[in-house]
C-alpha positions as CSV (number, residue, x, y, z in Angstrom):
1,X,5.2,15.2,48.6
2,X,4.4,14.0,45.0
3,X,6.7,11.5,43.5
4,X,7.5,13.7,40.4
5,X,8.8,16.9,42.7
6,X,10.9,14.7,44.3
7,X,12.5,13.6,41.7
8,X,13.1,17.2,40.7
9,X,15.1,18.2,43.4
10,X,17.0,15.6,43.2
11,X,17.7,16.4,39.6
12,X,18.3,20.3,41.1
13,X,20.8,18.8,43.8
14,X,22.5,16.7,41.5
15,X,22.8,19.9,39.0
16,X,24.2,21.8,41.6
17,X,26.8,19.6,42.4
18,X,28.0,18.9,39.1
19,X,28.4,22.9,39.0
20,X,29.9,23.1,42.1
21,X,32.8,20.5,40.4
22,X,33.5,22.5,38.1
23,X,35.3,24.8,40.4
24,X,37.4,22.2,41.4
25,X,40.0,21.5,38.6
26,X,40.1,25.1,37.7
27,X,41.0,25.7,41.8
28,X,43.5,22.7,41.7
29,X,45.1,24.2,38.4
30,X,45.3,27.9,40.1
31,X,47.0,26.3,43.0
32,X,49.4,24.0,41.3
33,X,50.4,27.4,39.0
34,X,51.0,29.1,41.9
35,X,53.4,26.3,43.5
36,X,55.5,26.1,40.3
37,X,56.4,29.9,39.9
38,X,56.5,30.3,43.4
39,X,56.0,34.1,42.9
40,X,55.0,36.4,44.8
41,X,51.2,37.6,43.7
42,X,52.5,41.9,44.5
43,X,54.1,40.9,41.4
44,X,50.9,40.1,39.1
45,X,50.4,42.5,36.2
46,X,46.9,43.2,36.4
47,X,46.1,45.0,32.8
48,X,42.3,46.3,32.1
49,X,41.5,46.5,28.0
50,X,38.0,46.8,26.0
51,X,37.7,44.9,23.5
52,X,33.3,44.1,22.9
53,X,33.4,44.4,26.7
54,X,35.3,45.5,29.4
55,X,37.8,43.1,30.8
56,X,40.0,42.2,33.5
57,X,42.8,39.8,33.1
58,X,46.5,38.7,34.7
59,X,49.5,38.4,32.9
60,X,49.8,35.3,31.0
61,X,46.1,35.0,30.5
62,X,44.8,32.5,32.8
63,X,42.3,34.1,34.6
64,X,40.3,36.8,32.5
65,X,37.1,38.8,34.0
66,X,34.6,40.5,31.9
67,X,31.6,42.8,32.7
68,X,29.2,43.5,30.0
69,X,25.3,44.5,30.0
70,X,22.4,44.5,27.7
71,X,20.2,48.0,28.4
72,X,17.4,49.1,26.1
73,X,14.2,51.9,26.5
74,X,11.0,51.1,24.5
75,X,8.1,53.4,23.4
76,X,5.0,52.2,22.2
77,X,2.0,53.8,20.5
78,X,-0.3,50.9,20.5
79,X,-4.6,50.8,18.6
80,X,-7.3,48.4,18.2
81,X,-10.3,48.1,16.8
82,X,-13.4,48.1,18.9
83,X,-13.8,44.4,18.8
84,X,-10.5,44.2,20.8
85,X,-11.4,47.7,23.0
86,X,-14.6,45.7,24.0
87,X,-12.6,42.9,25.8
88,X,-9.5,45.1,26.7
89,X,-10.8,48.1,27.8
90,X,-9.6,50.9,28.8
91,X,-6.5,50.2,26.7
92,X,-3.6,52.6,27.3
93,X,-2.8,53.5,24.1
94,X,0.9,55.1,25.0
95,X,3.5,53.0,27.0
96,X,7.1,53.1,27.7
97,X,9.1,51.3,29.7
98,X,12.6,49.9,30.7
99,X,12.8,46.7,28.6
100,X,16.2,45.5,29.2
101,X,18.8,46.4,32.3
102,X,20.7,42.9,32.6
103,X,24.4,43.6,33.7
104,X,26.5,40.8,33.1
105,X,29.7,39.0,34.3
106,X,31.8,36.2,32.8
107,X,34.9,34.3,34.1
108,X,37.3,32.2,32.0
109,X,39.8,30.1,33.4
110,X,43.0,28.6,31.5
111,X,41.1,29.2,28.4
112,X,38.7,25.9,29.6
113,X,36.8,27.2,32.2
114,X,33.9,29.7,31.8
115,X,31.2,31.3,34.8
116,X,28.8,33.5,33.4
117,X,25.9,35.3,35.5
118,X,23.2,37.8,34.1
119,X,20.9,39.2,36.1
120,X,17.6,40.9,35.1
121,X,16.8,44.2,37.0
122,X,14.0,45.5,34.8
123,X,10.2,44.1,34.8
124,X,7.9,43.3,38.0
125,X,11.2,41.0,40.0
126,X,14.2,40.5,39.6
127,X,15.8,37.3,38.6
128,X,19.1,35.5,37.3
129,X,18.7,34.7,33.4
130,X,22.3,33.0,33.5
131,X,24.1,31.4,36.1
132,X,26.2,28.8,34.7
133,X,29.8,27.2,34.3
134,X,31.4,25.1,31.3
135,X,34.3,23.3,30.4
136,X,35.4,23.3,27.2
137,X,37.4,20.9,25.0
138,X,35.9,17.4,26.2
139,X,36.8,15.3,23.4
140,X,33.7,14.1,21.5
141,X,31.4,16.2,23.5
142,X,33.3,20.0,22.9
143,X,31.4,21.8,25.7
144,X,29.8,20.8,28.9
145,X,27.5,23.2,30.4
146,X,25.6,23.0,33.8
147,X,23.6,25.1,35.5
148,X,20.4,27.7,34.3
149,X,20.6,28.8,30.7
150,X,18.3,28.4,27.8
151,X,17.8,25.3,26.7
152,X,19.1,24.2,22.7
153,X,15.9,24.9,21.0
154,X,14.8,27.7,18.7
155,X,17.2,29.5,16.4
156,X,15.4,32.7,17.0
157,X,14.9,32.2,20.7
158,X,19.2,31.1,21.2
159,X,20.2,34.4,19.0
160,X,18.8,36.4,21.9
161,X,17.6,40.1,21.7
162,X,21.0,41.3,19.6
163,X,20.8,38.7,17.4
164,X,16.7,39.2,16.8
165,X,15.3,41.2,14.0
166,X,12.1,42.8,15.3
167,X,12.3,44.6,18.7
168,X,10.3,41.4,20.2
169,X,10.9,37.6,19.6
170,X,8.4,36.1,16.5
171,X,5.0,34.9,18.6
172,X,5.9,31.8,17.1
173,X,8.3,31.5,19.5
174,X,5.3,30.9,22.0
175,X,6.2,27.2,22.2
176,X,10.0,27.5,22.9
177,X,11.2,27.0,26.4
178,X,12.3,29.6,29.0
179,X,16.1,29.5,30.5
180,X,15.8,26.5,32.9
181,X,18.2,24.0,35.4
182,X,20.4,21.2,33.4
183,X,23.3,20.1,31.9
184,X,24.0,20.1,28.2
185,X,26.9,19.1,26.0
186,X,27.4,21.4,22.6
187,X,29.8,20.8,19.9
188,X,30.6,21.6,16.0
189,X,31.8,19.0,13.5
190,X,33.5,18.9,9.9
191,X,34.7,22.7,10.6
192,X,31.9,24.4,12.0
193,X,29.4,22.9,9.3
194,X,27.5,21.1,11.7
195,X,26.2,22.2,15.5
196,X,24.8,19.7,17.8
197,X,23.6,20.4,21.4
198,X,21.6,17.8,23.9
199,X,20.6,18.3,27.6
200,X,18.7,17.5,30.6
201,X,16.4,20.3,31.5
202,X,14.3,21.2,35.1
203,X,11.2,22.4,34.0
204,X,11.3,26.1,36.3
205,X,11.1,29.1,34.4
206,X,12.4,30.7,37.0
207,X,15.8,29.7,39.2
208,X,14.4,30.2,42.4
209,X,11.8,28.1,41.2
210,X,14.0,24.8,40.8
211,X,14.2,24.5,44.2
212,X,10.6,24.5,45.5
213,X,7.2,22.9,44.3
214,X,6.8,25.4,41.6
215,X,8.7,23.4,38.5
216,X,6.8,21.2,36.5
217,X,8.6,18.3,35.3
218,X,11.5,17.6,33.5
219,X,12.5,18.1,29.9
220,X,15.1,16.3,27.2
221,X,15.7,18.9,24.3
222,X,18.6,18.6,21.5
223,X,19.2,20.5,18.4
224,X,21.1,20.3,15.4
225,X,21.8,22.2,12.7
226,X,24.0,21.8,9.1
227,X,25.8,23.5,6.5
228,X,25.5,22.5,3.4
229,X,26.5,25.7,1.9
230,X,29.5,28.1,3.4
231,X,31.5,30.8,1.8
232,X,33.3,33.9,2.2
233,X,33.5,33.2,6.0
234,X,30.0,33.1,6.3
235,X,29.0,35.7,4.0
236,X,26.7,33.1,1.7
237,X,25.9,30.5,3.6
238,X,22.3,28.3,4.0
239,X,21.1,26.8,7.0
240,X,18.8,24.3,8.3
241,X,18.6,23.0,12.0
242,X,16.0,20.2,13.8
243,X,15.4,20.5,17.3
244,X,13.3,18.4,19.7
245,X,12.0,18.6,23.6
246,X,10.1,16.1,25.4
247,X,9.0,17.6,28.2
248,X,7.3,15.1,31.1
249,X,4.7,17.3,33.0
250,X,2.2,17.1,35.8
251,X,-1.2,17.3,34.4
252,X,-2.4,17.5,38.3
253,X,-0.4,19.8,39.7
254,X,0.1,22.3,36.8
255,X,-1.4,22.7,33.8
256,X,0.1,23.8,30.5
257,X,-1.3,26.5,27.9
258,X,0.2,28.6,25.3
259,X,-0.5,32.1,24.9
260,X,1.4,34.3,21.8
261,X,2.3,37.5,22.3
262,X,1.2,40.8,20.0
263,X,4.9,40.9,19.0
264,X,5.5,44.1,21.5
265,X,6.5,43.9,25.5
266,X,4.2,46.8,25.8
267,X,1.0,45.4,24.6
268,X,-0.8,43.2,27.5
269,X,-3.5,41.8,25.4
270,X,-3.5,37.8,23.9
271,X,-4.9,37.8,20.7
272,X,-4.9,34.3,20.5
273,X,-4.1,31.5,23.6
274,X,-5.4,28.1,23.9
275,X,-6.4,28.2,27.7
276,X,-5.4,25.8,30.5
277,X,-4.8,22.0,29.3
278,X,-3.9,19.0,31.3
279,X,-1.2,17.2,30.1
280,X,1.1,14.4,31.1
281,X,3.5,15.2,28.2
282,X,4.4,17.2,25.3
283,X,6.5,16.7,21.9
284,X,8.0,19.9,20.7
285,X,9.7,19.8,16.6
286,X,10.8,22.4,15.4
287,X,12.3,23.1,12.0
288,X,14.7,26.2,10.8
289,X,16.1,27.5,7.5
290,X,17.9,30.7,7.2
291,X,20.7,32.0,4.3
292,X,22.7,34.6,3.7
293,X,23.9,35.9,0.8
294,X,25.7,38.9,1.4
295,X,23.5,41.8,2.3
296,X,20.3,39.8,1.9
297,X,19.9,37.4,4.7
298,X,16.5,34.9,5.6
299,X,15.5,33.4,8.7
300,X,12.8,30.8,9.1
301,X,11.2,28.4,11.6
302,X,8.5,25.9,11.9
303,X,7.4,24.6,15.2
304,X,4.8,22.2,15.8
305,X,3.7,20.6,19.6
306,X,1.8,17.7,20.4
307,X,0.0,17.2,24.0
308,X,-0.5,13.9,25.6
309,X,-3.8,15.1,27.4
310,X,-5.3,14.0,30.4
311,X,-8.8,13.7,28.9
312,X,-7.1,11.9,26.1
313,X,-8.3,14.0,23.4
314,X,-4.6,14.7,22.5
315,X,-3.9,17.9,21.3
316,X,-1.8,19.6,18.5
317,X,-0.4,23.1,17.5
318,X,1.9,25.0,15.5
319,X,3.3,28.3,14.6
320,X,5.9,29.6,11.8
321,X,7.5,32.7,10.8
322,X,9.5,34.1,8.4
323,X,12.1,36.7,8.6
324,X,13.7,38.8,5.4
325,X,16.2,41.9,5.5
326,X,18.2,43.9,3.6
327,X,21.5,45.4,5.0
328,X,21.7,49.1,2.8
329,X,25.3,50.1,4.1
330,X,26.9,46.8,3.1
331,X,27.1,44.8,5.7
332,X,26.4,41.3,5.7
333,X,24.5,39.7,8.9
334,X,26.8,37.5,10.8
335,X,26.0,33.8,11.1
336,X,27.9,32.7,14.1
337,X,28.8,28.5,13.7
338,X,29.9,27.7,17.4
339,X,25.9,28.0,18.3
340,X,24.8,27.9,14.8
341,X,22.6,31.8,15.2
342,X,22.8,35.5,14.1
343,X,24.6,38.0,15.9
344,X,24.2,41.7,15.3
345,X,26.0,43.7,12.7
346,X,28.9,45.4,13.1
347,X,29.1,48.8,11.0
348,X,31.5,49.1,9.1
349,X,31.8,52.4,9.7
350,X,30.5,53.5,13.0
351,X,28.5,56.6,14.0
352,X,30.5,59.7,13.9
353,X,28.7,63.0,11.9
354,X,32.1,64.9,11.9
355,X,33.7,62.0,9.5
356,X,30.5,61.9,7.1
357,X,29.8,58.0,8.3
358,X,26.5,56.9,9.8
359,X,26.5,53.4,11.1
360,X,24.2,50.3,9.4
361,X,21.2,50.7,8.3
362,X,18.8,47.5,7.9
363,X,15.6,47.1,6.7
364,X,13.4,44.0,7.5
365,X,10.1,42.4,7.4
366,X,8.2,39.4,9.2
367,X,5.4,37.2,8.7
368,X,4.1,34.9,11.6
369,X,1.5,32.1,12.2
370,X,0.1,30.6,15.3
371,X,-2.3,28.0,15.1
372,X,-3.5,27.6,18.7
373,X,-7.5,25.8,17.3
374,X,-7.4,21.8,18.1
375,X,-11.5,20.8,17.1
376,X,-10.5,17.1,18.1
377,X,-9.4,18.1,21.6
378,X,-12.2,20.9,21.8
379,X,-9.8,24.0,21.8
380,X,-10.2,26.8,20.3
381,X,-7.8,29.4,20.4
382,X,-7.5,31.3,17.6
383,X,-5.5,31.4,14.7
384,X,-3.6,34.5,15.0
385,X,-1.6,36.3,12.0
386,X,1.2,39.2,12.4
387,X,3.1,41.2,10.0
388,X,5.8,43.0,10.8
389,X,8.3,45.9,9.5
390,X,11.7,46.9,11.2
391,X,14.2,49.9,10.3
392,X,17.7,49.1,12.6
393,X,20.0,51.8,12.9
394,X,23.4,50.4,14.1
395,X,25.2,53.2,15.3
396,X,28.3,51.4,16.0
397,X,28.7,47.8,17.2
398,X,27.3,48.5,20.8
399,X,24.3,50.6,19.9
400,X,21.5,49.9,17.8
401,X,18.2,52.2,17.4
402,X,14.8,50.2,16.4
403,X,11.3,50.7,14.9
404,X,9.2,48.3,14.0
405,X,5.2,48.5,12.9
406,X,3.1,45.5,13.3
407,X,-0.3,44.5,12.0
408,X,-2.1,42.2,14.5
409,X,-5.4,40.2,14.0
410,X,-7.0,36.8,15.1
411,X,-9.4,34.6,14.0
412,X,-11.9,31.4,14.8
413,X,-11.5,32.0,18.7
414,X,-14.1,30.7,20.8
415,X,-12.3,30.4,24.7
416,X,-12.4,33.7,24.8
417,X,-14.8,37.2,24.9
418,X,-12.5,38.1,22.1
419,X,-13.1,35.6,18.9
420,X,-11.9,38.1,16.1
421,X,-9.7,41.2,16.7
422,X,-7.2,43.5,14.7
423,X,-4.7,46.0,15.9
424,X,-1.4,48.1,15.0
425,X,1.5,48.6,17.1
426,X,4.4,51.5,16.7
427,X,7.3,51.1,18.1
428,X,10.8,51.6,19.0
429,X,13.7,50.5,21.1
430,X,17.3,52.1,21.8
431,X,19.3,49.7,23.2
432,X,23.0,49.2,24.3
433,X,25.0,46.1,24.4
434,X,28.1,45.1,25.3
């Protein structure tokens, strides 16, 4: 067995059993509770309430059970032009699909403890996104988390689909890791004006994967973001975060390639992808900047990744996009400090035609750039551009109704049949959160 997979399960079984102990003082506290009222447990109050989500809890508080779920349907009408028909072809111009079915549970223990598992139904298998466990209040540290969850790098990508603008993640976000195996400490400083998070990563993709030959390598990823501008409880505010991952990979065993998406779930073709590279590591920077100032709110990110290549022709690439909107029912897009992202508006009024009130309505736009052509290391990918409209429809603050349009088109790619290409996308998402 390679030296490098070895060390990865070890890193798996060491994971594990750090999750596994965080059971322990939450058990020992249940059981010493238990000792000192010396009640009888036909006597709990049990009491179920909504509040965001539907929840379980005893009475004094210390052991709280939540179920919650993120569901959406998409529709697609998708054209190209008959430089892109000629490589994908036939292309199914109409699609819909189940995007999202990912029911979720959380657990919180004497207000330190916290279990979370979401599962995903939809798509070609089914997998756990989240499985984790935390304690909270370490001094110094705030939070330690350990098990699978994303890893602290990408505004964009950490804000997940409620917090996201267009229906899909910016294809930008190409270079951003997927949920994997570690442990991670997370934290704010000077009242919530600065974030910092810094972890340990198995490089998987997939859970199941952490505990075969299929991971990859290991990766060390930290993020930090700042303040320098907060007011009216986050009403005005401006933002701007680093992050960094080194990732250590196997350039034998699996190679590494980056492929951006069209911007919709529905649309299987790659505009733009650099192909299979050998690597034994990569640097990933990447830079954010977002503001709000009441109704108006801006997010940007630059990210940039350098390959240490096997040929040694050591490659670079890079994508940014920007992200504008206007709020036209005057609400203001919540900035949320604890993990330094955007979460989704709230109406202020919520839907309901027999009062005259109609939810939030947002419009928004996106630019986005991927760079995925390295002459010195003889790729050539494309440079692919994507701009992007969205109308949201909040009908209340558990429902939110999408469209988006997108222009797509490439450039300068020669690893492919396909070297330049356009096409539109129409679509639009109703999804349900809670």
């Amino acid at each position: 067995m390679p030296q490098a997979n070895v060390m990865n399960k070890s890193i798996v079984c060491f994971l594990t059993f750090l999750m596994t102990l965080l059971l322990v003082p939450a058990v020992y506290a249940a059981q010493a509770d238990v000792q000192v009222k010396n009640s009888d447990i036909a006597d709990e109050i049990i009491t179920m309430s909504w509040l965001d989500r539907l929840k379980w809890e005893n009475e004094d508080k210390t052991v709280q059970v939540k179920i919650g779920g993120l569901y959406g349907f998409d529709w697609a009408q998708i054209s190209n032009d008959s430089r892109v028909g000629s490589v994908y072809d036939p292309v199914q111009n109409h699609k819909e699909e189940v995007r999202l079915a990912e029911p979720i549970i959380g657990l919180k223990l004497y207000d330190r403890f916290e279990f979370r598992l979401q599962y995903e139904i939809a798509g070609k298998r089914g997998q756990f996104l989240d499985l984790w466990g935390q304690i909270k209040d370490i001094p110094y540290l705030g939070k330690i988390k350990v098990g699978n969850f994303k890893e602290p790098f990408s505004m964009s990508v950490l804000a997940g689909r409620t917090g996201s603008t267009m229906m899909e993640y910016s294809p930008s976000t190409v270079f951003a890791q997927a949920r994997n195996l570690g442990i991670q400490f997370e934290n704010t400083y000077l009242d919530d004006r600065i974030n910092a998070a810094a972890g340990i990563f198995n490089k998987s993709n997939y859970l199941d994967n952490s505990f075969t030959d299929n991971n990859s390598g290991m990766d060390l990823t930290g993020r930090i973001g700042w303040r320098p501008y907060l007011e009216d409880d986050g009403k005005k505010l401006i933002h701007v975060g680093l992050g960094y991952s080194h990732q250590f990979l196997d350039a034998d065993a699996q190679k590494t390639s980056f492929s951006p998406t069209t911007g919709s779930n529905l649309s299987l073709i790659k505009l733009s992808g650099t192909g299979s590279i050998a690597a034994y590591s990569q640097d990933l920077v990447n830079l954010e900047l977002a503001g709000v100032w009441d109704q108006f709110w801006l997010q940007s990110e630059y990210t940039s990744a350098y390959l240490n290549t096997k040929d040694r022709n050591n490659a670079y690439f890079s994508g940014y996009h920007v992200d504008v909107g206007y709020i036209l029912t005057g609400e203001s897009k919540p900035f949320k400090s604890a993990n330094a992202v955007f979460g989704a508006i709230i109406p202020k009024e919520p839907f309901n035609p027999l009062n005259g009130t109609w939810g939030a309505l947002e419009v928004a736009a996106q630019y986005s750039h991927e760079d995925m052509n390295d002459y010195h290391a003889n790729v050539r990918g494309g440079v692919q551009d994507n701009i992007g409209v969205a109308l949201n429809w909040y009908l209340n603050a558990h429902t939110r109704v999408a469209g988006n349009y997108i222009h797509a088109g490439v450039a300068g790619r020669e690893n492919s049949a396909l070297s330049n290409g356009e096409m539109d996308i129409y679509q639009c998402r109703v999804m349900f959160y809670f």
